[in-house]
C-alpha positions in Angstrom: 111.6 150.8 170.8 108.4 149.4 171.6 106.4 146.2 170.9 106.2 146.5 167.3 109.7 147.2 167.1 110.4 143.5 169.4 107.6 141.9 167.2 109.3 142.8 163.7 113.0 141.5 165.4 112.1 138.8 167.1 110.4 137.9 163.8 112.6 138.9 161.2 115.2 136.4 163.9 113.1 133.6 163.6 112.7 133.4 159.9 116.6 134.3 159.0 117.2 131.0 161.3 114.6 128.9 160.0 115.5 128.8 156.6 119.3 129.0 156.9 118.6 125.6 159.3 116.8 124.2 156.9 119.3 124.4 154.6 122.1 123.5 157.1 120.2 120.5 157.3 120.3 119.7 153.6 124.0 120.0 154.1 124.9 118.3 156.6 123.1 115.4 155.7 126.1 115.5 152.5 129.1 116.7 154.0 128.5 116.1 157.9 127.6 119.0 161.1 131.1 119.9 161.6 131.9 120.9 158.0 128.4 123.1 157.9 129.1 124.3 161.0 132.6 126.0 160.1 131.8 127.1 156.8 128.6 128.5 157.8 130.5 130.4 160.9 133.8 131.3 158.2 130.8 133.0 155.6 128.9 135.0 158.1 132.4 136.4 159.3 133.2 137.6 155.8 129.7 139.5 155.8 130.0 140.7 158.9 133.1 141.9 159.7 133.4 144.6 156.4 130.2 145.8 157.8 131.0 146.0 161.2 134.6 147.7 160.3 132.4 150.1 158.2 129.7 151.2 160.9 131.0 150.2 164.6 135.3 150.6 164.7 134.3 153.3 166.6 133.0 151.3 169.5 136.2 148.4 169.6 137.6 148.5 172.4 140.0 146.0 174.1 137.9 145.9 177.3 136.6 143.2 179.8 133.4 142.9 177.6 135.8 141.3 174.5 136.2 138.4 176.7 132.9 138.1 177.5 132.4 137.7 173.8 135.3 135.4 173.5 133.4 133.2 176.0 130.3 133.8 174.0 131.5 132.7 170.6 132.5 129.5 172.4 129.1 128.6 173.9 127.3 129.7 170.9 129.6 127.1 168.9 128.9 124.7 170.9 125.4 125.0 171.1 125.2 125.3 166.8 127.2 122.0 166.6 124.5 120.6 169.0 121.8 121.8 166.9 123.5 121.1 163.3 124.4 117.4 164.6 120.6 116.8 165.7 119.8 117.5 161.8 122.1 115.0 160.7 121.3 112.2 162.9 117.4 113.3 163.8 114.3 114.2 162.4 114.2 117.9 161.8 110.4 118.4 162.0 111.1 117.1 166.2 114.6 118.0 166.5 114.2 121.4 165.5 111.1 122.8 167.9 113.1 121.4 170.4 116.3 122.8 170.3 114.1 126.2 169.9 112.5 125.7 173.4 115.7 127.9 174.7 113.6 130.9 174.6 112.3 129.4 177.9 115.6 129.5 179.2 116.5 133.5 178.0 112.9 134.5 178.9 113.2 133.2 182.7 116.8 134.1 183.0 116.0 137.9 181.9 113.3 137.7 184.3 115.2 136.9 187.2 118.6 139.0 186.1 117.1 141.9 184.2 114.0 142.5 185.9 112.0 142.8 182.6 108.0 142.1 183.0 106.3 142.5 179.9 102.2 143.6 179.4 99.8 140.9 179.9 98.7 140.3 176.2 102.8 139.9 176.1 102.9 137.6 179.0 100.1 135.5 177.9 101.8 135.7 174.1 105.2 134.3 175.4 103.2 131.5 178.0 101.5 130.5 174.6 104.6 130.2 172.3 106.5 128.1 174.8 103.5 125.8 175.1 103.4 125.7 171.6 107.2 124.4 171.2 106.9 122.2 173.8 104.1 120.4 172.2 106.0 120.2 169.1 109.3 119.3 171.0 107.7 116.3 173.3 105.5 114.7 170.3 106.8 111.9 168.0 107.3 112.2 164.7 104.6 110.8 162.3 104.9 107.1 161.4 105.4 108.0 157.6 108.7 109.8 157.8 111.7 108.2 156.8 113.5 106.9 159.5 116.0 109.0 161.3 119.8 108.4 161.3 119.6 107.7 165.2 116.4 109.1 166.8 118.2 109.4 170.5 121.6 111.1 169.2 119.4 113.7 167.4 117.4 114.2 170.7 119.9 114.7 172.8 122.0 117.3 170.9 118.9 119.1 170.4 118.4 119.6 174.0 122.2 120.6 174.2 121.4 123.5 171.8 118.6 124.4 173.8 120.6 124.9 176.9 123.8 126.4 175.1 121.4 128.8 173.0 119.3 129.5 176.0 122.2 130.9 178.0 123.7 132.5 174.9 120.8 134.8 173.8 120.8 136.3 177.5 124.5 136.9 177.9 124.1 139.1 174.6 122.1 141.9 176.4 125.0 142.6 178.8 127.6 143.0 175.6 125.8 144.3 172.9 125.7 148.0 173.7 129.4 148.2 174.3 130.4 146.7 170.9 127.2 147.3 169.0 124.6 144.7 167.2 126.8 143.9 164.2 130.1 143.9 165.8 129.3 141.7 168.5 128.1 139.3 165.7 131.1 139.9 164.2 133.7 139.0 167.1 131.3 136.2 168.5 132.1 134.4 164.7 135.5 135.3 165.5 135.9 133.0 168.4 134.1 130.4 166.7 135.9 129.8 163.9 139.1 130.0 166.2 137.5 127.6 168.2 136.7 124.7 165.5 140.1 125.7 163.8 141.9 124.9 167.2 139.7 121.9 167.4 140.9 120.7 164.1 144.6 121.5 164.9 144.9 119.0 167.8 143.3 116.2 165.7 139.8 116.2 167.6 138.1 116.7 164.2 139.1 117.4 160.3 137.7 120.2 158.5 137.7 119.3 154.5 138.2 121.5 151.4 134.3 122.6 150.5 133.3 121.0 147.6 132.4 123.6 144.6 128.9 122.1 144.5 127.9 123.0 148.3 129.0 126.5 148.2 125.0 127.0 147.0 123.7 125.7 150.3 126.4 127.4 152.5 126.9 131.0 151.0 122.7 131.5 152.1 123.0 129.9 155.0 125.8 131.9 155.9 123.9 135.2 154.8 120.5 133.9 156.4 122.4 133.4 159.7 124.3 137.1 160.0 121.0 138.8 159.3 119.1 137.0 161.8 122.0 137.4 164.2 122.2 141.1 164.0 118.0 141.5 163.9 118.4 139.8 167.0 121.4 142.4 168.4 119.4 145.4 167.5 115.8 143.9 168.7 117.4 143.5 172.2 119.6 146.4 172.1 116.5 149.1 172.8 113.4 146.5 173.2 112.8 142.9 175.5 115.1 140.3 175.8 112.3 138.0 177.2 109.9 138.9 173.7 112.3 139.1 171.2 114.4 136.0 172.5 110.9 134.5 172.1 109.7 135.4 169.2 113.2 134.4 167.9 112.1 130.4 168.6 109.4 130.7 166.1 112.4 129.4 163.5 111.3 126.1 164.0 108.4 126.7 162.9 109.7 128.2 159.4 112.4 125.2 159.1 109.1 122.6 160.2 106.9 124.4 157.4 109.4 124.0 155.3 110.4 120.3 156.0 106.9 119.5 155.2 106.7 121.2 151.9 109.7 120.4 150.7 110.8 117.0 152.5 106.8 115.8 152.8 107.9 115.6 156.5 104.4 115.0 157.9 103.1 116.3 161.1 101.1 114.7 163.6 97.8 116.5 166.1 100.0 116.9 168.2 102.5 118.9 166.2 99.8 120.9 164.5 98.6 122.0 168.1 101.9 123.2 168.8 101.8 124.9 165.9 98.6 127.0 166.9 99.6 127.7 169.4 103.1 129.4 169.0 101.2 131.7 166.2 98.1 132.5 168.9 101.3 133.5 170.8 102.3 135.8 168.2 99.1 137.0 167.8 98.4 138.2 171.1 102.1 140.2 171.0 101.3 141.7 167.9 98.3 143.4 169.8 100.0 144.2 173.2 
């Protein structure tokens, strides 16, 4: 694949996240992070595993690389209860660039690991969307949005989701070929609904009965999420870690668009610069 091919992924990544986040949001500000989190990982199992049973049983295997997944499905868990618990208790139109600076984190790390070194409209295209979400993720939200359920717990589990996520998105490449884009998904939703399950079952947390009404937030979000997962498996399957892991950041800038059309969450200069500049960043890998 080539840079188109990393463009459309990364891209296709970005705005499967953005919108199921900004509906995960919506939901978790009724039934709380945790209960979002499980039902959202429980759904995208049920759409992924059929599909992976139907394309990829060829490629199970009971290898070393299925507990590298295991391991996987743990930090990705981790790292979405991070980013669904800033949405409860933050303001999405800051929380969300932020945890979305982990691009930084799988662009450098595939850098020093894999080697990659993209062209230089690429280079200066990645250099322009990190300054972009770092603009958006170090600005204050504008004086006219409600007030946040607690500004500094939504902070700092965004910047746990970037770490967890930034480590996440690299580890993929090294799994992803073995068990193939949608099975990978697949087992890595696995592991995390073992995970919250086994959480649940010492008493660390209590996962409810879904109420009927919030099956119509969670059944897209849940859909939203496996697509954008496996666009991101087959972008970095034959194309760049380092450009489709940062393309896939853009989602903030779908779930801020949308906060402000939808919530009136207002941006400030600030945010609005950070916002030119992650699409000048796309811009300039559209052309390499």
């Amino acid at each position: 694949m080539g840079d188109a091919s990393d463009l459309f992924y990364g891209l296709a990544t970005a705005f499967g996240y953005g919108t199921g986040d900004f509906l995960a949001r919506q939901a978790s500000h009724r039934i709380g992070h945790l209960q979002v989190l499980f039902y959202m990982e429980a759904g995208s199992l049920l759409v992924l595993l059929p599909v992976a049973f139907a394309l990829e049983r060829d490629l199970w295997n009971l290898g070393p690389g299925l507990a590298w997944l295991a391991g996987l499905g743990v930090v990705n868990v981790v790292a979405s209860l991070f980013l669904y618990r800033s949405f409860e208790y933050g303001v999405l139109s800051v929380v969300s660039p932020l945890a979305s600076s982990y691009p930084a984190v799988t662009a450098g790390l595939a850098f020093l690991f894999l080697g990659e070194r993209p062209g230089v409209f690429a280079s200066f295209g990645i250099v322009a969307v990190l300054l972009g979400i770092l603009l958006l993720s170090r600005s204050e939200a504008h004086p006219d949005n409600p007030p946040p359920r607690d500004a500094r717990v939504g902070l700092v589990s965004a910047l746990g989701a970037f770490a967890g996520y930034g480590v996440f998105y690299f580890a993929l490449e090294y799994v992803v070929g073995d068990f193939g884009p949608v099975s990978s998904a697949a087992i890595v939703r696995v592991f995390g609904v073992a995970a919250l399950l086994l959480v649940s079952l010492v008493g660390l947390a209590t996962i409810r009965v879904l109420p009927r009404p919030m099956a119509r937030y969670l059944g897209p979000i849940a859909l939203l999420d496996s697509l954008a997962f496996v666009a991101y498996n087959v972008g970095i399957l034959g194309g760049s870690v380092a450009i489709v892991g940062t393309l896939s950041g853009l989602f903030s800038a779908v779930t801020v668009g949308l906060a402000a059309i939808v919530l009136r969450e207002r941006l400030t200069a600030v945010q609005y610069g950070g916002v030119g500049a992650v699409f000048l960043g796309v811009l300039l890998m559209a052309v390499a």
